[in-house]
C-alpha positions as CSV (number, residue, x, y, z in Angstrom):
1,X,-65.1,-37.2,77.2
2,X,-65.8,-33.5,78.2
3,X,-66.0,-30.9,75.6
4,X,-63.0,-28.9,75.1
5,X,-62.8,-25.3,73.9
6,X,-60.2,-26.0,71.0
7,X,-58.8,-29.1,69.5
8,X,-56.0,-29.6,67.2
9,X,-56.1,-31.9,64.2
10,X,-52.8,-32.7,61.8
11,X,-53.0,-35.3,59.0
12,X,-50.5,-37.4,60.8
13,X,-47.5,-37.2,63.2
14,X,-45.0,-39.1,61.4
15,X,-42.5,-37.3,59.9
16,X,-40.4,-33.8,60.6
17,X,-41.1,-31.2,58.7
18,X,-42.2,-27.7,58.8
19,X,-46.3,-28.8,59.2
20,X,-45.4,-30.5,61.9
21,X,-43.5,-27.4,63.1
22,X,-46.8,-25.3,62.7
23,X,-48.3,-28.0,64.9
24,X,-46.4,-27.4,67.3
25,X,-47.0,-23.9,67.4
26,X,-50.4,-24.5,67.7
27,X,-50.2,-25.9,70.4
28,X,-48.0,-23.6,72.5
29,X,-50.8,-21.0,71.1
30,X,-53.6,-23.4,73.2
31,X,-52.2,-25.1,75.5
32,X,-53.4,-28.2,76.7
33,X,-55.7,-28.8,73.8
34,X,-55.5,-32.4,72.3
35,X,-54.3,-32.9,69.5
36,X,-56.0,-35.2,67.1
37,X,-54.3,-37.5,64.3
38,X,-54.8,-40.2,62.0
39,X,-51.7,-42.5,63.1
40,X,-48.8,-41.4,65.6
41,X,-44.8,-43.0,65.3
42,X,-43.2,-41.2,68.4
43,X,-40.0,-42.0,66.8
44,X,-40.9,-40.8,63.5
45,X,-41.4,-37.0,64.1
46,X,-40.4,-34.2,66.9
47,X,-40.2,-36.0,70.5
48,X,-42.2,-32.6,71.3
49,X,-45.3,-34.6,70.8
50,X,-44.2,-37.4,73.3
51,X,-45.5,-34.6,76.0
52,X,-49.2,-33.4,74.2
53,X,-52.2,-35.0,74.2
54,X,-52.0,-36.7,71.2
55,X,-55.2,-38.8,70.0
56,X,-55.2,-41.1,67.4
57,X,-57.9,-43.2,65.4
58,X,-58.0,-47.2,65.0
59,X,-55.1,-46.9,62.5
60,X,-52.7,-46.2,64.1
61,X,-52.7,-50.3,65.8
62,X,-51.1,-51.1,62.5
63,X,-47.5,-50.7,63.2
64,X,-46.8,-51.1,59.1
65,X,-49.4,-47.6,58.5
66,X,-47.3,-45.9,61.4
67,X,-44.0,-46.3,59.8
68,X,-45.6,-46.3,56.1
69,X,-48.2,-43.5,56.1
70,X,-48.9,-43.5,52.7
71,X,-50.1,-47.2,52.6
72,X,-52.9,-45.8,54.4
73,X,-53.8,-43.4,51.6
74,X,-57.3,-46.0,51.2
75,X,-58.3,-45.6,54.6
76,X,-57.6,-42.2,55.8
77,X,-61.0,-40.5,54.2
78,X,-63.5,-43.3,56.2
79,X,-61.8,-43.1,59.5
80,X,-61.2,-39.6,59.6
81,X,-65.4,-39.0,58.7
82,X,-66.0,-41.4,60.9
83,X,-64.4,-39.7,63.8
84,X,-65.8,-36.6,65.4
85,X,-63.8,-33.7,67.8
86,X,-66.1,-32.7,70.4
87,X,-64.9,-29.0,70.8
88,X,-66.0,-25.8,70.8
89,X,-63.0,-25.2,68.0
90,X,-61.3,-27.4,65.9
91,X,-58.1,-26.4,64.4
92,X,-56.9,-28.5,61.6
93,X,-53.3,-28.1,60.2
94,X,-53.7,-30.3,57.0
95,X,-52.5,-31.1,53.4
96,X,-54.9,-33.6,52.9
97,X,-57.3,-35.5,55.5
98,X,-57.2,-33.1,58.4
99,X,-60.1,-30.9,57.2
100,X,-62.1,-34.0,56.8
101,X,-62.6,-34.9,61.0
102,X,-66.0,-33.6,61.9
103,X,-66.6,-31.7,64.9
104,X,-69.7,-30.6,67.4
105,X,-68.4,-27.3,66.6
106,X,-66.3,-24.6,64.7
107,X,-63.7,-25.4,62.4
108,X,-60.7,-23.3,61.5
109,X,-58.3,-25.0,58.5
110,X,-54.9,-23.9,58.5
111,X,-54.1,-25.6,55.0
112,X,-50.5,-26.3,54.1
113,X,-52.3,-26.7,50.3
114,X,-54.8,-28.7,48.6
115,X,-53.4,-32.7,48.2
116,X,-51.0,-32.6,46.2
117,X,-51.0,-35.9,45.3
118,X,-55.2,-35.4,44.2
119,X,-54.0,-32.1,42.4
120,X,-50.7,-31.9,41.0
121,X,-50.3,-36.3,41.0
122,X,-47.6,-36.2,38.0
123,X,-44.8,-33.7,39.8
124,X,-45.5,-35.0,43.1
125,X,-45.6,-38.4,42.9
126,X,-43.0,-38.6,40.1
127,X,-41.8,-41.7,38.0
128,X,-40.7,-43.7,40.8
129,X,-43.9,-44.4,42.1
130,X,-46.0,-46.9,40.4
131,X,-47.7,-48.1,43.3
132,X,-49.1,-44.8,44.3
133,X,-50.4,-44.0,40.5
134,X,-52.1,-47.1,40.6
135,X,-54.0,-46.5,44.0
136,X,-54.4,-42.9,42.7
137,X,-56.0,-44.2,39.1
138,X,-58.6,-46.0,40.9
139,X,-59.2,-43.5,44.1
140,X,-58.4,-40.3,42.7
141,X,-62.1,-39.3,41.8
142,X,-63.7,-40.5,45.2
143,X,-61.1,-38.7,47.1
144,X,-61.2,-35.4,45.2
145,X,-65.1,-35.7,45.6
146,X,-64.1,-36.3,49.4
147,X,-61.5,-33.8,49.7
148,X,-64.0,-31.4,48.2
149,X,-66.6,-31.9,49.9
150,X,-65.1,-31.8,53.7
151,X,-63.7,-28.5,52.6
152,X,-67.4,-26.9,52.3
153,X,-67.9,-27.5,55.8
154,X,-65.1,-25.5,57.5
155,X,-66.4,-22.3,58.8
156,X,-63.0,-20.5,58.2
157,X,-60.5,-21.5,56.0
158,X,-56.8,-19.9,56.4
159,X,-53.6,-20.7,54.1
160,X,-50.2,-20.5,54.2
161,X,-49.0,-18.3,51.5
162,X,-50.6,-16.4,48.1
163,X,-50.3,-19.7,46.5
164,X,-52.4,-21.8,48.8
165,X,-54.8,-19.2,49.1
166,X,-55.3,-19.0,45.6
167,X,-55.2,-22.7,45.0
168,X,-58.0,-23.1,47.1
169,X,-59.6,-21.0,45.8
170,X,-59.3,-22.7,42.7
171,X,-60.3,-26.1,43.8
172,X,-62.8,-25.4,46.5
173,X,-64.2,-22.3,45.5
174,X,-63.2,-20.9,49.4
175,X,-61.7,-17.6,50.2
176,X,-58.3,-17.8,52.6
177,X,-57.0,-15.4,54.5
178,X,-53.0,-15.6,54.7
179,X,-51.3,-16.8,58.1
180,X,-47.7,-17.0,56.9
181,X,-46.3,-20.5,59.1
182,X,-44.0,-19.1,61.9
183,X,-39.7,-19.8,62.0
184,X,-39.4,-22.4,64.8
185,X,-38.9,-21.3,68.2
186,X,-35.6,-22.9,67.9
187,X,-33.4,-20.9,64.8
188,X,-31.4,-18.9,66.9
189,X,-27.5,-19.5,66.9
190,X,-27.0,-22.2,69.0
191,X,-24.2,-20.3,71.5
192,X,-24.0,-22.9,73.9
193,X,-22.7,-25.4,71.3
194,X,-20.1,-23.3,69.1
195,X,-17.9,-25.9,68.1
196,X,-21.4,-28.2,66.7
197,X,-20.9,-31.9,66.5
198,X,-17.6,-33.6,65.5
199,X,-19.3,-34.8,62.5
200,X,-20.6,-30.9,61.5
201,X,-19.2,-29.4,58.4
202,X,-16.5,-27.4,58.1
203,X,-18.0,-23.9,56.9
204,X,-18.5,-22.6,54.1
205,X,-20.5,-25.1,52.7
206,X,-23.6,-24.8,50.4
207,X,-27.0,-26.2,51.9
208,X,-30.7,-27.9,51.0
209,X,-32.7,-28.9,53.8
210,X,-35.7,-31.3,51.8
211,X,-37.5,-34.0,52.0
212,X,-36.1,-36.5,49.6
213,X,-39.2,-36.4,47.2
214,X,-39.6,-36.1,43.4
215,X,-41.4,-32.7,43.7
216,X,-38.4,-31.3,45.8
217,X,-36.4,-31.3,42.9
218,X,-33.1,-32.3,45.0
219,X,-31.7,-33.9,42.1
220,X,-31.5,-30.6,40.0
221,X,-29.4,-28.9,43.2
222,X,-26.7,-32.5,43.3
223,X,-26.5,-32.3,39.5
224,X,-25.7,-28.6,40.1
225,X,-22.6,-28.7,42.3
226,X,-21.6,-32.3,40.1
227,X,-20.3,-29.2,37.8
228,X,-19.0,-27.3,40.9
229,X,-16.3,-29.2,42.3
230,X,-14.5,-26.3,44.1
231,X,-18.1,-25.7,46.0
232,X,-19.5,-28.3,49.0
233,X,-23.2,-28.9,49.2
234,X,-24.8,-30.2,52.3
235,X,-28.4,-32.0,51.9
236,X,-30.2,-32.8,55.5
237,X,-33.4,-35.2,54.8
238,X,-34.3,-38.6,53.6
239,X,-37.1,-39.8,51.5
240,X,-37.7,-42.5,48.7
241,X,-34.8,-40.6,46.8
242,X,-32.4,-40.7,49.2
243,X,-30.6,-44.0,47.3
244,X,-30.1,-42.8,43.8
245,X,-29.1,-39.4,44.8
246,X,-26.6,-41.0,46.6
247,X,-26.0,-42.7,43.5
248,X,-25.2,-39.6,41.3
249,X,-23.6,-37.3,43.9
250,X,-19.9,-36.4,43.2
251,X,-17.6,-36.7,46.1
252,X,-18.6,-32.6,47.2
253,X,-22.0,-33.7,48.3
254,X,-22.5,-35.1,51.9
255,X,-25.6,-36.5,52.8
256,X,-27.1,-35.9,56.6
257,X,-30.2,-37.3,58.0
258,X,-31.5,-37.6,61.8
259,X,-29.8,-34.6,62.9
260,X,-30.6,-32.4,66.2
261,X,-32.3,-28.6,66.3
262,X,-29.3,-27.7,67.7
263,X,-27.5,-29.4,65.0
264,X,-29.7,-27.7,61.8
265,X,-29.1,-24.6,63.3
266,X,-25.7,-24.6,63.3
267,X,-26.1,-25.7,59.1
268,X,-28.1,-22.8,58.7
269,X,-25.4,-20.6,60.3
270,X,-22.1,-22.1,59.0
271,X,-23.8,-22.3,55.0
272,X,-22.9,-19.5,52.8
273,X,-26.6,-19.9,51.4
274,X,-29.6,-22.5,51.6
275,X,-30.6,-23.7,48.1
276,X,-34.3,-24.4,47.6
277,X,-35.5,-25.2,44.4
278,X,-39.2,-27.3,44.9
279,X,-42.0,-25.6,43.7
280,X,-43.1,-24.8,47.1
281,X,-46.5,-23.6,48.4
282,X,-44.9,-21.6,51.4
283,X,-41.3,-23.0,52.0
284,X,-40.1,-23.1,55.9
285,X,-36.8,-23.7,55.0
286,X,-35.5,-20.0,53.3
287,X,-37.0,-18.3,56.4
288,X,-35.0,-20.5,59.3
289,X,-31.8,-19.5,57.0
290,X,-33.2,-15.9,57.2
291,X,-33.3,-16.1,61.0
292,X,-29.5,-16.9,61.4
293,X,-28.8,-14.3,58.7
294,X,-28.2,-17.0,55.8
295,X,-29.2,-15.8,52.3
296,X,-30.4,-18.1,50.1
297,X,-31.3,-19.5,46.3
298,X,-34.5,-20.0,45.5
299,X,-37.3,-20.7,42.7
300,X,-38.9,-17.6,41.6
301,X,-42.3,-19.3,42.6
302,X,-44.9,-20.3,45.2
303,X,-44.3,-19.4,48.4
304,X,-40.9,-18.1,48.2
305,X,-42.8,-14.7,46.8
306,X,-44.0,-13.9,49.7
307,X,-41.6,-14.8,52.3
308,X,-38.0,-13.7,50.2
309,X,-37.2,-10.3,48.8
310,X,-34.8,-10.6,45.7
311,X,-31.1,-9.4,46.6
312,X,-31.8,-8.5,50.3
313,X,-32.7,-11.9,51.3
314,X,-32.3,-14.3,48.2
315,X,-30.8,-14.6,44.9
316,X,-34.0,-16.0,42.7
317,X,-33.7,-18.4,39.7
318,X,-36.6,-19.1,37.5
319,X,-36.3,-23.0,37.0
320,X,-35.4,-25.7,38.5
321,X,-32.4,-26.7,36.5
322,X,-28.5,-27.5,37.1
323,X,-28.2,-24.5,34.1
324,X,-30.1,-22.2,36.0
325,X,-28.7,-23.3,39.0
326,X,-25.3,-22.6,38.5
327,X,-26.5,-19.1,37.4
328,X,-27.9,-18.5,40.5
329,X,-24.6,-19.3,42.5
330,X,-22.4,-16.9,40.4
331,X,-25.1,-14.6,40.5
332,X,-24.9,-15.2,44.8
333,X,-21.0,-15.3,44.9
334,X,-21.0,-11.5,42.8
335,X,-23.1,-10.2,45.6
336,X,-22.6,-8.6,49.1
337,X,-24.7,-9.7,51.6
338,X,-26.1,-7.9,54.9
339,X,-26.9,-10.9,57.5
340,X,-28.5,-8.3,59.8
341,X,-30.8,-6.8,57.3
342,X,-31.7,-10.6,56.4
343,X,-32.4,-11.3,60.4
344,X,-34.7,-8.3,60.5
345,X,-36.9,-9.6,57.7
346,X,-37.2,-12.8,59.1
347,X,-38.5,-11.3,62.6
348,X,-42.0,-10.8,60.0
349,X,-42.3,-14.5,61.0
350,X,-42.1,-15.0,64.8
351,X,-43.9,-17.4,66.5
352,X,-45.3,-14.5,68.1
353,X,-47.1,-13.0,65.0
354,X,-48.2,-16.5,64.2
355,X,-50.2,-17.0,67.3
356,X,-51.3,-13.8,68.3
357,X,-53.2,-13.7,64.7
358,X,-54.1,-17.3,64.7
359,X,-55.8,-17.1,68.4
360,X,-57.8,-13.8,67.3
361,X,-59.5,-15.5,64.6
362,X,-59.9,-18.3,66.6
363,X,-61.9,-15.8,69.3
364,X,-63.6,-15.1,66.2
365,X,-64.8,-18.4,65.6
366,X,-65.5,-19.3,68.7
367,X,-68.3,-16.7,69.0
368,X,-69.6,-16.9,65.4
């Protein structure tokens, strides 16, 4: 297969979420470069990726890993070695196995952060995974070594936020510049659908876009609002939790999964404020509210540092507690807010300062 002059590598294309955004982005920024993977479910993550060049390794003929990533997890770190990106530049978007694929060339990491599940196991993997504490008991040390080890070899290592930088810092010894993730080409105010879907919201309604993991802390948000009956929340995602939240909700939380762009942007819009609450490493979410001119709640922490500004953009809380919580919302409710000033800070995080940094440093490497 010919040598190309960059390549794209992504842990895997399963899900939708914000990495998968970036990847997306990436590839506008170079287009027609292939994109690289461990296993690929078309139906799984943005249909976007139904028109690349996506390449995939032996895994991804077991249908089980492609709907089931994480029963992969003993697999990934031999395959990915194993497989080599001939290219003049690699660019690997990764949380995890990504940085690992070897190349005849340069390599550029765009980390999302270090594993969490090899770093920071107990709040990310919770108490409703026994499974995955067993696998990580008896793999944890060979993958760290691993993990470790793969990241000595990229030439240039880039992360999200302050707190990626300085967690890779910490476990890899590796300076990173800062690349804030871009606001997806498609938060805009969907005009040509102002009514939204007959099964939208009415508005005014209080929203938390997550993944429905342990670490997200959606729990803390639903027990929040169980105390706020006069006040709706809206929570868009699924996960393992997505069953006992249900469970505990009170009849002013609705549950939406499997929605359109079109669709989330309209939530974003019609919300009086996105709630996010996980301790984040860069957090997509508060900056696609920002770009619609939606304030938000957030956790004094992580990424949310460096992307909110307190009472211009966001109302910050310090835990990740109902208590706090429902401080945060009265706190919200007693202010004013600007929706244009909030717009303006969000245009810091265009696509278009995304890739017309990321491509310089990728001249960069490509003549290093």
């Amino acid at each position: 297969m010919t040598r190309v002059p960059v390549a794209i590598a992504h842990d895997y294309l399963t899900q939708r979420g914000g990495a998968e955004r970036v990847v997306l982005a990436m590839a506008r920024a170079f287009p027609g470069a292939p994109i690289y993977t461990t296993v690929y479910e078309p139906d799984g993550t943005y249909p976007e990726f139904a028109d690349l060049d996506v390449r995939v390794t032996p895994l991804n003929r077991v249908g089980f890993f492609r709907r089931h990533h994480r029963a992969a997890l003993p697999f990934y770190a031999p395959v990915v070695g194993a497989t080599t990106i001939d290219a003049d530049v690699v660019v690997a978007s990764t949380s995890g196995w990504a940085h690992g694929f070897r190349t005849s060339g340069t390599s550029v990491v765009y980390c999302h952060s270090p594993a969490h599940w090899l770093y920071q196991g107990e709040d990310y993997l919770g108490r409703r995974s026994p499974v995955a504490r067993i696998a990580m008991f008896f793999l944890g040390r060979p993958l760290r070594w691993w993990d470790k080890r793969a990241a000595r070899r990229a030439d240039v290592y880039l992360a999200n936020s302050t707190e990626v930088a300085g967690r890779i810092q910490q476990h890899y010894g590796r300076s990173a510049e800062v690349v804030p993730a871009p606001v997806p080409q498609r938060i805009a105010y969907a005009a040509e659908n102002p009514d939204g879907p007959a099964h939208q919201p009415a508005p005014g309604f209080y929203l938390c876009v997550s993944r429905l993991l342990p670490y997200k802390h959606v729990a803390a948000v639903v027990e929040a609002f169980a105390a706020e009956p006069d006040k709706r929340l809206v929570v868009v995602g699924n996960g393992p939790l997505e069953g006992p939240l249900k469970e505990v909700a009170t009849s002013n939380v609705q549950f939406l999964k499997d929605i359109s762009d079109a669709d989330l942007t309209r939530l974003y819009h019609d919300s009086r404020a996105l709630v996010a609450v996980a301790y984040e490493d860069y957090g997509l979410t508060p900056i696609e509210a920002a770009a619609t001119g939606t304030p938000c709640i957030v956790l004094r922490w992580g990424g949310y540092l460096d992307t909110m500004v307190e009472d211009l953009t966001a109302v910050f809380v310090d835990e990740p507690s109902p208590t706090a919580l429902r401080d945060g919302i009265a706190r919200f409710e007693a202010r004013t807010w600007d929706p244009e000033a909030i717009k303006e800070h969000a245009e810091a995080f265009t696509e278009e300062v995304f890739t017309a940094r990321l491509t310089e440093i990728v001249k960069r490497a490509a003549v290093s």
